[in-house]
Residue frames as a rotation matrix with the C-alpha (Angstrom) as fourth column:
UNK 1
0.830 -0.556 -0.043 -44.82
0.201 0.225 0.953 -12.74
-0.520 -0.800 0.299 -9.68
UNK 2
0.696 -0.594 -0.403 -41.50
-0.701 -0.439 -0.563 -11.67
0.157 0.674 -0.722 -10.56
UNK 3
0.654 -0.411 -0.635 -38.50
-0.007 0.836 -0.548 -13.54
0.757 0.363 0.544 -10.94
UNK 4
0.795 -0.355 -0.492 -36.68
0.592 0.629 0.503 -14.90
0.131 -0.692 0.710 -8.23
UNK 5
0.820 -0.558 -0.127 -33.54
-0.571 -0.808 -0.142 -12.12
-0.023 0.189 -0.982 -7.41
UNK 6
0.539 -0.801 -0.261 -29.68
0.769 0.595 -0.236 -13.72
0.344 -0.073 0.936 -7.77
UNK 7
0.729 -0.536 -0.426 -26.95
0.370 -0.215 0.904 -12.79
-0.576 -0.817 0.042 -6.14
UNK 8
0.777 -0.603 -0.181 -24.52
-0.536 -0.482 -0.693 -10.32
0.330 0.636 -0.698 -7.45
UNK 9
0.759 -0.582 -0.291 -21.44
0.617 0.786 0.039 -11.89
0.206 -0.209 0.956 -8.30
UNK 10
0.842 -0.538 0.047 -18.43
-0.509 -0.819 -0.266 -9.28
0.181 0.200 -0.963 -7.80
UNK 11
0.765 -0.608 -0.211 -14.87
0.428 0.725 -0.539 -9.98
0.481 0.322 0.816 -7.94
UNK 12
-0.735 -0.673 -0.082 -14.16
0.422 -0.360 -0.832 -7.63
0.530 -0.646 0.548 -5.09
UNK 13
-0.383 0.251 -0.889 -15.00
0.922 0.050 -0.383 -6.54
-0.052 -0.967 -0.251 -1.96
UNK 14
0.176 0.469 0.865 -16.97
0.716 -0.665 0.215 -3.46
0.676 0.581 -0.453 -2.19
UNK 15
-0.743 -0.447 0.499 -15.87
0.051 -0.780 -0.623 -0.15
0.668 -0.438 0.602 -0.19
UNK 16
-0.426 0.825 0.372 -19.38
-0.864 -0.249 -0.437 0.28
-0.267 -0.508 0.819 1.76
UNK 17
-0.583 0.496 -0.643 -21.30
-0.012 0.786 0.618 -3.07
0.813 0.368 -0.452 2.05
UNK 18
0.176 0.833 0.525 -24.74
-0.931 -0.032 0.363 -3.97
0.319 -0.553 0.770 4.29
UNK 19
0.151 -0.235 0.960 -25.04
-0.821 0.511 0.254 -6.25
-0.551 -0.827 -0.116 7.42
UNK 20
0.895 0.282 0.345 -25.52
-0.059 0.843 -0.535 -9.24
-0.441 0.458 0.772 4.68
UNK 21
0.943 -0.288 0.165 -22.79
0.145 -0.087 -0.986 -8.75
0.298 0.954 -0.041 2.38
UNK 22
0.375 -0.495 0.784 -20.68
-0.900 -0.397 0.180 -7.32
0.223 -0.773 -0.594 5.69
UNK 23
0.517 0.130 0.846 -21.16
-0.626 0.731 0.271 -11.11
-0.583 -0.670 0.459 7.06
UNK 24
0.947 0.084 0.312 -19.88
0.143 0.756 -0.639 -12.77
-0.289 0.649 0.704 3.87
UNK 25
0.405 -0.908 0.105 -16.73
-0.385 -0.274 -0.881 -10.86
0.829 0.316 -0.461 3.25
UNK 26
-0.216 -0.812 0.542 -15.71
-0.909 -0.036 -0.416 -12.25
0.358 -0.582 -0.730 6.73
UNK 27
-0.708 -0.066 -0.703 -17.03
-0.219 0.967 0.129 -15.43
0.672 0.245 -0.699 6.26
UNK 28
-0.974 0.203 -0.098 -19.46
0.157 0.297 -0.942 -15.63
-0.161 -0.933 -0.322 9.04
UNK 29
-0.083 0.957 -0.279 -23.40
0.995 0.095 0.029 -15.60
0.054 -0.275 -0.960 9.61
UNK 30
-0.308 0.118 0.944 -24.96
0.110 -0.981 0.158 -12.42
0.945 0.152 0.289 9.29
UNK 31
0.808 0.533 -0.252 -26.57
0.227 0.114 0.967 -13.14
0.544 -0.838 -0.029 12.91
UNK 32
0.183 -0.834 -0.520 -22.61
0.967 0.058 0.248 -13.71
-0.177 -0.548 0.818 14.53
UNK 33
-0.117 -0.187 0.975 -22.25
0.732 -0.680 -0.042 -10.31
0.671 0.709 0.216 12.58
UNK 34
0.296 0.483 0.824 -24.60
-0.290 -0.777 0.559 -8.09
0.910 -0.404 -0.090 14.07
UNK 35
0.934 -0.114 -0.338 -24.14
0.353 0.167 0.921 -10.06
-0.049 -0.979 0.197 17.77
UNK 36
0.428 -0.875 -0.226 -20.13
0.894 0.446 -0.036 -8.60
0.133 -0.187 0.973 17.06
UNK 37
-0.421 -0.089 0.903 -21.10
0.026 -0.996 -0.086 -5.01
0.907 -0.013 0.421 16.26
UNK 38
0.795 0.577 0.187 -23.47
-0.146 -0.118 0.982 -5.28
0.589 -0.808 -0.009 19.43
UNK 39
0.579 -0.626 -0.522 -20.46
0.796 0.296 0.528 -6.47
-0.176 -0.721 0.670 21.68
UNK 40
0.932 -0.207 -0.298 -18.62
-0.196 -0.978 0.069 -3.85
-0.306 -0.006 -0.952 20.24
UNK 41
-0.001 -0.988 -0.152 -15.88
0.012 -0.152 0.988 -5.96
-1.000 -0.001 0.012 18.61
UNK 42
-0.160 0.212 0.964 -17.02
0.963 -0.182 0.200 -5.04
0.218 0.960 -0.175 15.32
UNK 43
-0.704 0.588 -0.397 -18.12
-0.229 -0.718 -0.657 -1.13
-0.672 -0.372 0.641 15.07
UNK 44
-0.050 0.997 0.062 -21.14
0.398 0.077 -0.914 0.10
-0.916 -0.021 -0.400 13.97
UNK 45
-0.252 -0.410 0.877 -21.92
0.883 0.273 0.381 0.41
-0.395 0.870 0.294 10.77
UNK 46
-0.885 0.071 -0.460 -22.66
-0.122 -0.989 0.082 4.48
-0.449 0.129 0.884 9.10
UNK 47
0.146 0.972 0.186 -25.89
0.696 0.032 -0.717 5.38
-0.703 0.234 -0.672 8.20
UNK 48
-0.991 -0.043 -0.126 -26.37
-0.078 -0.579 0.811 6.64
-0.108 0.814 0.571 4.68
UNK 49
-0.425 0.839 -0.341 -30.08
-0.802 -0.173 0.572 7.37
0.420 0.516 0.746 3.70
UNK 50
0.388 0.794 0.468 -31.30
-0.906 0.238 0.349 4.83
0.166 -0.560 0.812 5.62
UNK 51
0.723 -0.440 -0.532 -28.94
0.261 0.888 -0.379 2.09
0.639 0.135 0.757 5.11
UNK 52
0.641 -0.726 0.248 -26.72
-0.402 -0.042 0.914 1.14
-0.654 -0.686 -0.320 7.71
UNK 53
0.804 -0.536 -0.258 -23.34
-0.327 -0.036 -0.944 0.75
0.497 0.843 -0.204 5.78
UNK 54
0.655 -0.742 -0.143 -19.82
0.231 0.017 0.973 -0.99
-0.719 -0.670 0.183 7.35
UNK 55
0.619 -0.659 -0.428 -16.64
-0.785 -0.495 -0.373 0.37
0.034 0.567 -0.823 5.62
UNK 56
0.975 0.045 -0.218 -14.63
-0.116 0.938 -0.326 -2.26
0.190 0.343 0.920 4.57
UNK 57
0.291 -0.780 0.553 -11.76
-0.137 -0.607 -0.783 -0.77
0.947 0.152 -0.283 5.88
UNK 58
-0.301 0.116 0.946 -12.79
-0.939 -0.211 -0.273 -0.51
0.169 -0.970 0.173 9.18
UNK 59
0.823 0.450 -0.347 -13.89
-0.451 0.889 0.082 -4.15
0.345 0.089 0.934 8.89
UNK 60
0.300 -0.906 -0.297 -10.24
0.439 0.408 -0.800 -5.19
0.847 0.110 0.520 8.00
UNK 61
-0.279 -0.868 0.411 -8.80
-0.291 -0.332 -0.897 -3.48
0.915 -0.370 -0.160 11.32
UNK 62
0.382 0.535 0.753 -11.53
-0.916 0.326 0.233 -4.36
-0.121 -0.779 0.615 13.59
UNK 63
0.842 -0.052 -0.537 -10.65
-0.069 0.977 -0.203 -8.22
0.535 0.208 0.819 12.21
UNK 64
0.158 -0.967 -0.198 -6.75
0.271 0.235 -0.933 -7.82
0.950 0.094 0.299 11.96
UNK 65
-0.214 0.016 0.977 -7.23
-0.723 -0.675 -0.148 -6.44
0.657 -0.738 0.156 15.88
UNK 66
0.718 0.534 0.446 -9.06
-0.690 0.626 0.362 -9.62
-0.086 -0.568 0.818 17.04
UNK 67
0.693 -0.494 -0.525 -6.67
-0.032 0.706 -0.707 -11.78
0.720 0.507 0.473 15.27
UNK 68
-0.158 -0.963 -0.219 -3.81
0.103 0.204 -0.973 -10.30
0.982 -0.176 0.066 16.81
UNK 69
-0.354 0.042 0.934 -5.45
-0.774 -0.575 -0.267 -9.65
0.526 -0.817 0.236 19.99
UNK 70
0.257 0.222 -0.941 -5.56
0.270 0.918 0.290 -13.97
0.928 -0.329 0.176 21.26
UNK 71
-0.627 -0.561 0.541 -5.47
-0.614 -0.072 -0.786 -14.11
0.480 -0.825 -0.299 24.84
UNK 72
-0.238 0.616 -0.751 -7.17
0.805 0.558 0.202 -17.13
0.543 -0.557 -0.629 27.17
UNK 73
-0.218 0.248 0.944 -9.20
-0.695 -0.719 0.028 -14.93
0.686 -0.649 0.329 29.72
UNK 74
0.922 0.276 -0.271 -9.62
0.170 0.341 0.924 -17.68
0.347 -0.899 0.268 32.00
UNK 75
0.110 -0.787 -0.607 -5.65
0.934 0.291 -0.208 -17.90
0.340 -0.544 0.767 32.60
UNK 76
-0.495 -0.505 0.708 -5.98
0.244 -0.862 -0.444 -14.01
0.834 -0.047 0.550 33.03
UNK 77
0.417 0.908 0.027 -8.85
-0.277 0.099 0.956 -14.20
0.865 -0.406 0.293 35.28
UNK 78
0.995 0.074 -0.062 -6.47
0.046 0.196 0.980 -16.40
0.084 -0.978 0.191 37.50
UNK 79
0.769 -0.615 -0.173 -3.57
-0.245 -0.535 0.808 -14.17
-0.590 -0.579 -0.563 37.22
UNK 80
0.519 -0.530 0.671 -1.55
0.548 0.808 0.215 -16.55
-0.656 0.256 0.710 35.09
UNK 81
-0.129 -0.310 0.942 -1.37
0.909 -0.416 -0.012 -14.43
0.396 0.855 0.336 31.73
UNK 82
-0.802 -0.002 -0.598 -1.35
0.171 -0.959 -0.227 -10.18
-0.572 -0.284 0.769 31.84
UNK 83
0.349 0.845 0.405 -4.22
0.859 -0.115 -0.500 -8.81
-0.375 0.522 -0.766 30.87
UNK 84
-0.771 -0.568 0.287 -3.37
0.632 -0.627 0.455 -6.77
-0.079 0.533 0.843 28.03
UNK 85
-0.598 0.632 -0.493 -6.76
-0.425 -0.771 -0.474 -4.08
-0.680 -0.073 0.730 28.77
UNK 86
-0.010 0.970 0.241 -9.73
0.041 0.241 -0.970 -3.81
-0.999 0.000 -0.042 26.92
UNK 87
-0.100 -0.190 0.977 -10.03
0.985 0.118 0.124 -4.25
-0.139 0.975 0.175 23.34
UNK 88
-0.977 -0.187 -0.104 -9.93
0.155 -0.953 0.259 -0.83
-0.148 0.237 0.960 21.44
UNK 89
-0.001 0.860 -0.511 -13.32
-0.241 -0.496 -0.834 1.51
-0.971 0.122 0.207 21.21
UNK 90
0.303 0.389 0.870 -14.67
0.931 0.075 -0.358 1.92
-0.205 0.918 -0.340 17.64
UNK 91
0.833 -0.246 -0.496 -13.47
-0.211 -0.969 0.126 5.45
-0.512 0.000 -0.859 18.06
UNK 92
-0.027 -0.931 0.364 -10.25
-0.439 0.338 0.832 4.04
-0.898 -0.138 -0.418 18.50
UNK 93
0.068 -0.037 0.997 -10.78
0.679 0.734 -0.019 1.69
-0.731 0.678 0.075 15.44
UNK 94
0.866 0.481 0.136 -12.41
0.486 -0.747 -0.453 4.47
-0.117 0.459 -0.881 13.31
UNK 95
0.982 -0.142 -0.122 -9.64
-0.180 -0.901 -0.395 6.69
-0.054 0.410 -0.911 13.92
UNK 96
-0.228 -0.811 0.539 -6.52
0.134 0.523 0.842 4.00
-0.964 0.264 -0.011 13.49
UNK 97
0.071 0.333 0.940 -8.11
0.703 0.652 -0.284 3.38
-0.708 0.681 -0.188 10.26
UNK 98
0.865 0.252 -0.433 -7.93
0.327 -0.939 0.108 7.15
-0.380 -0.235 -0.895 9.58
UNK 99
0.553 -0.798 -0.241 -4.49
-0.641 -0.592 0.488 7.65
-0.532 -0.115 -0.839 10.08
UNK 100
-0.134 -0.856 0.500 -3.69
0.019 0.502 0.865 4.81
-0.991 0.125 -0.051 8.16
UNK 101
0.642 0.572 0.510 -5.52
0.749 -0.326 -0.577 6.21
-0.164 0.752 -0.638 5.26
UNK 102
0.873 -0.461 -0.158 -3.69
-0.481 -0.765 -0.428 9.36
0.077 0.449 -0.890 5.26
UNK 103
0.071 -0.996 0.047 -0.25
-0.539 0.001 0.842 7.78
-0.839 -0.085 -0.537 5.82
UNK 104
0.039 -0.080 0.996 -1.02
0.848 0.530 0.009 5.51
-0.529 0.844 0.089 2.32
UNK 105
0.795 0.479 0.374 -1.97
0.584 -0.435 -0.686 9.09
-0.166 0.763 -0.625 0.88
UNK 106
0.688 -0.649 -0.324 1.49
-0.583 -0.761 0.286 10.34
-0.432 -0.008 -0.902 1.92
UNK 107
0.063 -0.901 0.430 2.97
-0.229 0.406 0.885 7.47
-0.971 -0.154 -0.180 0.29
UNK 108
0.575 0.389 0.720 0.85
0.789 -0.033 -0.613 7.52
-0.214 0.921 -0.326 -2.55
UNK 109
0.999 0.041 -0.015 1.82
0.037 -0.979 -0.201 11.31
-0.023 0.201 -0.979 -2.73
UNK 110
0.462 -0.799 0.384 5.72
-0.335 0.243 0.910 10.50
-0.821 -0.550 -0.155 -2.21
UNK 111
-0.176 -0.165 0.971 5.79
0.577 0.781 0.237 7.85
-0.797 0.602 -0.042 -5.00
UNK 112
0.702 0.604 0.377 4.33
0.694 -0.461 -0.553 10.60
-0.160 0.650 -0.743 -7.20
UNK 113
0.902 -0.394 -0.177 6.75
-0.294 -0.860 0.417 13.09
-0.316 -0.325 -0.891 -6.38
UNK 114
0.035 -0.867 0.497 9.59
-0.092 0.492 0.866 10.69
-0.995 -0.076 -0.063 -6.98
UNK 115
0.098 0.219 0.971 8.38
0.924 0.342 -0.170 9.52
-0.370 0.914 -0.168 -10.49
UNK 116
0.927 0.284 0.243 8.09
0.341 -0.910 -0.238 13.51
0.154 0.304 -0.940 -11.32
UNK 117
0.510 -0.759 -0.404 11.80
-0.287 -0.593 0.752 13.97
-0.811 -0.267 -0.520 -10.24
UNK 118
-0.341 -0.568 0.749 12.64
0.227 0.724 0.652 11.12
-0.912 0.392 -0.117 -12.30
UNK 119
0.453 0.115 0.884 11.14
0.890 -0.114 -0.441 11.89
0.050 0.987 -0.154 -15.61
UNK 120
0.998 0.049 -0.040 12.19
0.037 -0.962 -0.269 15.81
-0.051 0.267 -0.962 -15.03
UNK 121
0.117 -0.982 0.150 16.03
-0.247 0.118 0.962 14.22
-0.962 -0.150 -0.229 -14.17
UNK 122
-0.021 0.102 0.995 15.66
0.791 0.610 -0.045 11.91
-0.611 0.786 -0.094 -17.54
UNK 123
0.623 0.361 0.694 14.28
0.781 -0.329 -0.531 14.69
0.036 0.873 -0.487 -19.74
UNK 124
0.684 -0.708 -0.176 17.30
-0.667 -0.705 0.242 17.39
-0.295 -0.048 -0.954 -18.47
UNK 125
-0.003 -0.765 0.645 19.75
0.142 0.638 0.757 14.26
-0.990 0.094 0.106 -19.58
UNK 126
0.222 0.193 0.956 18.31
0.761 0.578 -0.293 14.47
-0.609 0.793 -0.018 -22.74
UNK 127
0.918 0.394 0.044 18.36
0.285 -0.579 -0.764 17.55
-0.275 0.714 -0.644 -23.86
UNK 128
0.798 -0.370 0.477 21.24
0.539 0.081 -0.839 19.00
0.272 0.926 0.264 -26.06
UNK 129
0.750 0.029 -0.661 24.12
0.453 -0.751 0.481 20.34
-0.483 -0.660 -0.576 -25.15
UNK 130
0.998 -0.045 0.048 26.11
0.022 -0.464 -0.886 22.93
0.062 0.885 -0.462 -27.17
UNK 131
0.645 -0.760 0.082 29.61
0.746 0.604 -0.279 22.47
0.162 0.241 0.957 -28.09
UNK 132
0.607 -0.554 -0.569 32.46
0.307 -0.496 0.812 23.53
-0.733 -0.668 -0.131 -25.95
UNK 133
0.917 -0.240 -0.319 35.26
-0.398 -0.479 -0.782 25.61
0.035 0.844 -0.535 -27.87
UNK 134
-0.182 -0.965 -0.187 38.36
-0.972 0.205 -0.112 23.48
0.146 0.162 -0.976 -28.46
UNK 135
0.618 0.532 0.579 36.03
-0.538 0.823 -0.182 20.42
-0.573 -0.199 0.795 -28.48
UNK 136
-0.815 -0.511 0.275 37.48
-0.131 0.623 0.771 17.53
-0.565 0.593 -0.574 -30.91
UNK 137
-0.412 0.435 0.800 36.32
0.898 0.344 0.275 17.82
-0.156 0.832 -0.533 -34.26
UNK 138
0.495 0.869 -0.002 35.62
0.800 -0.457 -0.390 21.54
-0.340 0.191 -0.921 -34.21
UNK 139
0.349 -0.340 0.873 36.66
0.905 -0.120 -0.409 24.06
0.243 0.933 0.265 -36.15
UNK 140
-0.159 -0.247 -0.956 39.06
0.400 -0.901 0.167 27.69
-0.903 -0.356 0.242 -34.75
């Protein structure tokens, strides 16, 4: 018999994580898990070589989506509140999650660009510049 397996400890949230590991970053039963991707307010996780994978990304918007997305459905039911439609698709999730990916990479890319004006502004400050002719202290 081999020895008993432990649990990896990590000290972050891995990028690509299985239905177990999926359940634990949001605090919840792996069972409530899967019954949330099935309902469809979770998506589905990506198949990689057999492993079904969720993107931790797509986790965090599907979450931050429920959160902000409180509404009693009985008072809508009887008219009381608007019904603000159906939650978003997984498409929809999938391809928020997308665009907010590339708008970090244009800010990532930005912030770069800036830092590159700035050192090329800095290093033209620096460099020498040759003495004008009727300076003070120079010789006719």
């Amino acid at each position: 018999m081999g020895r008993p397996r432990k649990e990896r400890l990590i000290n972050y949230a891995p990028r690509g994580m299985r239905a177990p590991t999926a359940a634990r970053y949001l605090d919840m039963s792996e069972s409530s898990f899967l019954r949330l991707v099935s309902e469809g307010r979770f998506p589905s996780g990506i198949k990689i070589d057999g492993m079904v994978v969720w993107d931790r990304y797509d986790l965090d918007i599907a979450f931050e989506n429920i959160k902000t997305r409180k509404r009693n459905t009985f008072a809508v039911a009887l008219g009381l509140e608007p019904d603000d439609g159906p939650l978003p698709s997984v498409v929809e999730l999938q391809e928020q999650a997308k665009r907010q990916r590339q708008a970090q990479r244009d800010r990532d890319e930005a912030a770069r660009e800036l830092k590159r004006e700035i050192k090329r502004h800095r290093e033209e400050r620096r460099k020498p510049v040759g003495k004008k002719r009727g300076a003070p202290g120079t010789v006719k």
